[in-house]
N, C-alpha and C positions, 0 to 999 in steps of 0.2 A: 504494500500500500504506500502511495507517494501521497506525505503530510506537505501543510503547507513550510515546514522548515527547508525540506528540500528541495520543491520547488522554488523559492524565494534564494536558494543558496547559487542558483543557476538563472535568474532573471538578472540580472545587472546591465549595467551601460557597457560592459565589458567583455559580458559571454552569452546572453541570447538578445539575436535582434531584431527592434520594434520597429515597425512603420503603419504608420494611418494612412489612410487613405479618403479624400471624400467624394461621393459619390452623389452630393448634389450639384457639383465644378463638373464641367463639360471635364467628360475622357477618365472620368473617377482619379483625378491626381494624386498624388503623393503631397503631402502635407506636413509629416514630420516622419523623421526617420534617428535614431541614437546612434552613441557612438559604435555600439557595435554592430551596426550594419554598414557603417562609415570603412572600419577594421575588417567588417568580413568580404565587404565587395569591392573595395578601393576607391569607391564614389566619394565625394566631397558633399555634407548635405547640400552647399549651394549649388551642386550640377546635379541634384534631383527634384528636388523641392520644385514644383509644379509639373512635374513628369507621370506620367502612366508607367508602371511596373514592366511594360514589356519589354524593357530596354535591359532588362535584366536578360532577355533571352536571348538563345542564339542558333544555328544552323541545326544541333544535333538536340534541341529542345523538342519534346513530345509531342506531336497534335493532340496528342488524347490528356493529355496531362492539361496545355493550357484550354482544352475545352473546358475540363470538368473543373480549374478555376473559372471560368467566366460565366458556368451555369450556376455555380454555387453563388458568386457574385449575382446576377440577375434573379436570383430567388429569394438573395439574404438569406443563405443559409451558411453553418459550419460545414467548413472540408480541411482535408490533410493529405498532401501531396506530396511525393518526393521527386522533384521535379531537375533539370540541370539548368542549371543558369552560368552568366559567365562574368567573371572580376571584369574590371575596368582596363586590365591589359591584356584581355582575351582569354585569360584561364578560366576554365570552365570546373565547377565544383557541383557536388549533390546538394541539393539546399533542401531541408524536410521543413515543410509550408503548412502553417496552419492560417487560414482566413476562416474570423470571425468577425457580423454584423454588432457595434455599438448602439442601441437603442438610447433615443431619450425616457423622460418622464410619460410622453404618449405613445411608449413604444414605436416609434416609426424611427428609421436608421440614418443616423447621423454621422456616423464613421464608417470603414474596415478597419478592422486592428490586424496586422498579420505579424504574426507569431515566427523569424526564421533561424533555423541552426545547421549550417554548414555538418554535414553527415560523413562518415568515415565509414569503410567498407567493416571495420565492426561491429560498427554501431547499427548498421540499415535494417539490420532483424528482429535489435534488441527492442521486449513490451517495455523494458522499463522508461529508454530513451525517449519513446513516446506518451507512456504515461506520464513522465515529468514535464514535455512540452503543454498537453491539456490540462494538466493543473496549474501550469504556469497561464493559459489560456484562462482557466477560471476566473482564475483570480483576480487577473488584468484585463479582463472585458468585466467583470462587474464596475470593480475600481471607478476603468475609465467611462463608465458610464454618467456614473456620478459626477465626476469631475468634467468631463465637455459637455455635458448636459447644459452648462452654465454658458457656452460658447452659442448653443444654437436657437438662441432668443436675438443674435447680433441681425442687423437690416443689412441690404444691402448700401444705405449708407452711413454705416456702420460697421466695417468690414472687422471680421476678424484680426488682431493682432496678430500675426506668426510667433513674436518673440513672448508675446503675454502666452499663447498655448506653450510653447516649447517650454519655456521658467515653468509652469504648471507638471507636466509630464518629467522633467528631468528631476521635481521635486519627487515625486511620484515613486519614480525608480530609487531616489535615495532613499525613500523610509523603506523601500523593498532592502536594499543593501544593509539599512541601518538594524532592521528587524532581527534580518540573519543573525548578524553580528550580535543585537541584543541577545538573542533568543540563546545563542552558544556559550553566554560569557553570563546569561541568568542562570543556565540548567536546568528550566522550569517548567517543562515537558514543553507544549503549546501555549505559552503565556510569554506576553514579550514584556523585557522592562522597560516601563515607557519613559521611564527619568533617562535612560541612558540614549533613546531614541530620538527622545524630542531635544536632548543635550545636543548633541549632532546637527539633526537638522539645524535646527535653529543657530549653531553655533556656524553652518555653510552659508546661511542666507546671511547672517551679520557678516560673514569673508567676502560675498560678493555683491552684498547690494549697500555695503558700509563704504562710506568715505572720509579722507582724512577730516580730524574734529570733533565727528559722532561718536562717541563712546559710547559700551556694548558692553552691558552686564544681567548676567543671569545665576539662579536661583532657585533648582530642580531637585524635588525629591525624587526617590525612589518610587516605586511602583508598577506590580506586575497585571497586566489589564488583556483582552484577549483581544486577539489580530486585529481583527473588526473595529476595534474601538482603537487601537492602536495606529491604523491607518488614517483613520478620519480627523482624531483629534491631532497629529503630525500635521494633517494637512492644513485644518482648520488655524494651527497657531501660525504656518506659514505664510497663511493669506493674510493673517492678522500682523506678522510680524513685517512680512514685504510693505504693506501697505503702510507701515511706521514709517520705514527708510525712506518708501519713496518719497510720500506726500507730507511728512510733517516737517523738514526743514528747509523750504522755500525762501531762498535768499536769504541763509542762515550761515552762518559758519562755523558755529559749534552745537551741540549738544548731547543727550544721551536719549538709549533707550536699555530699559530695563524689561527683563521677561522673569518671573517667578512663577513657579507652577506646585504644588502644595496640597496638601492630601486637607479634605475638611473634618471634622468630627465623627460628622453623622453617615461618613461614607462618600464617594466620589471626591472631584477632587475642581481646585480653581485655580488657573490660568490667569495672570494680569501682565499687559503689555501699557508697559508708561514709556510715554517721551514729555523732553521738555519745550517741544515746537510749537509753532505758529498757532497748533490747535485747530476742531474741527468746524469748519462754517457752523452757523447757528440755523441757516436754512439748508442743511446736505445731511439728510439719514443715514444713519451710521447701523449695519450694514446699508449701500445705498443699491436697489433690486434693480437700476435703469446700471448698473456697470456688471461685468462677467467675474470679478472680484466678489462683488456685495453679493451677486446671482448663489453664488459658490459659497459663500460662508453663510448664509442662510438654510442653504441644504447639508451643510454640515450639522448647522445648530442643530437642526428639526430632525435629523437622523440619529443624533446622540442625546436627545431628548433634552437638550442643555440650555441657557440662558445665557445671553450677552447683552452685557451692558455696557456701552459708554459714557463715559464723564469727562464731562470739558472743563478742564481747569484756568484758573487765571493763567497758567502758562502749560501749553499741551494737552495730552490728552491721554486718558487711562480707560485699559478696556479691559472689561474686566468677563472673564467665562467660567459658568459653576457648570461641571457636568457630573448627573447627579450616579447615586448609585450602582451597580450593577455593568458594569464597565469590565468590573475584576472578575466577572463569571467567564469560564474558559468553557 
């Protein structure tokens, strides 16, 4: 049986690789793709990114193979291929293909996720190889449901951000990375420690969305909570955290932000992200449900059953999240 330990030990930006696809863009493009599809086919993502997948193909590529991706595509359904495709400097390699349909909130299909890992003539037979890819499927078409869910309310004059998706998705895969790593260094069967997770995350988003002046202090307990709630509230603090750096020091040039996270009495636990910035308009709702930000932390709250509050101070702004009980059932 392949647990989510294993599967999450083999998702990374490193060793299996992701790419979306949208399928309401003329020609179902390419939209996002990781590093490790960058590493496994020699593509750069800027010479994909608005491309169709078949450029992956080449002379000794299957008809039957890319039929029965294009019929599972025009049905929105799941398939699993092992198809040949070829690197960027004509090497041709097995690439074992999983396309699965992203539904929104009205279930209608908003993405493809495709799932790919470079196959080895050992590996082409093995059930487990593949059983660790569909659990890595599982896991990562629920996920990403949730989270671009939030993208497909944008107009067309409106357009999607590419680097707002990509910062969303590569955050995505770090709590996958961070999980493993908690999970082996808690010992605690299937419970991850989410002080050591959200430590991490949140300690990446202050390295790359901090600039010189903002000082970065944090303040995590301990705490073993299951996958589920481990992904969402990772996520939830990084939309809450990004959106400190970005928007609260506007023609500023110093300040801080503070992140504590803290177990409460009565059970569950609370989350507070302080800066000492500009602070937030008196007329702009905080989550605000007209941005793919506000969209997104909203359906975090309402999935972890939790409460956010903001408080605007004479200087900054404190947001404070209680999520209550029952987080810690495995």
């Amino acid at each position: 049986m392949i647990d989510d330990k294993a599967a999450l030990a083999n998702f990374s930006r490193v060793r299996v690789a992701m790419i979306l696809t949208d399928p309401r863009a003329e020609d179902n493009p390419i939209v996002y793709v990781n590093s490790a599809f960058e590493r496994t086919t020699g593509y750069a993502r800027s010479a994909v990114i608005g491309r169709n997948c078949r450029f992956l193909q080449g002379e000794n590529t299957q008809k039957e193979h890319v039929d029965k991706l294009r019929h599972a595509i025009e049905h929105a359904e799941d398939v699993t291929v092992d198809i040949l495709n070829y690197r960027a400097d004509g090497r041709p390699f097995t690439n074992r293909l999983i396309i699965a349909p992203i539904l929104d909130s009205n279930d209608e299909v908003i993405y493809f996720l495709g799932i790919q890992k470079e196959m080895y003539d050992t590996e082409r037979e093995e059930d487990r190889a593949n059983a660790l890819l569909l659990k890595v499927r599982s896991r990562v078409q629920e996920d990403l449901g949730m989270v671009l869910d939030s993208f497909s309310a944008q107009s067309d004059d409106d357009p999607i951000s590419f680097d707002a998706m990509t910062r969303r998705l590569e955050c995505l895969q770090l709590v996958y990375e961070s999980m493993q790593l908690s999970d082996e260094q808690a010992r605690m069967g299937n419970g991850i420690d989410l002080g050591a997770l959200v430590s991490r995350v949140a300690s990446g988003i202050a390295h790359d969305e901090s600039r010189s002046g903002i000082r970065y202090i944090q303040q995590v307990e301990p705490m073993i909570v299951n996958p589920d709630a481990a992904v969402r509230i990772s996520i939830l603090l990084s939309e809450v955290l990004s959106n400190a750096f970005s928007h609260a020091f506007e023609r500023m040039e110093e300040g801080f932000v503070e992140m504590r996270m803290s177990r409460l009495a009565a059970g569950g636990l609370r989350m507070t992200v302080t800066d000492d910035g500009v602070g937030l308009p008196q007329n702009v709702p905080f989550p605000d449900p007209n941005t793919v930000g506000g969209r997104l932390i909203q359906t975090l709250t309402e999935g972890l059953d939790a409460t956010i509050t903001p408080v605007r101070g004479a200087a900054g702004t404190v947001v404070m999240i209680d999520v209550p009980v029952g987080i810690t059932d495995i």
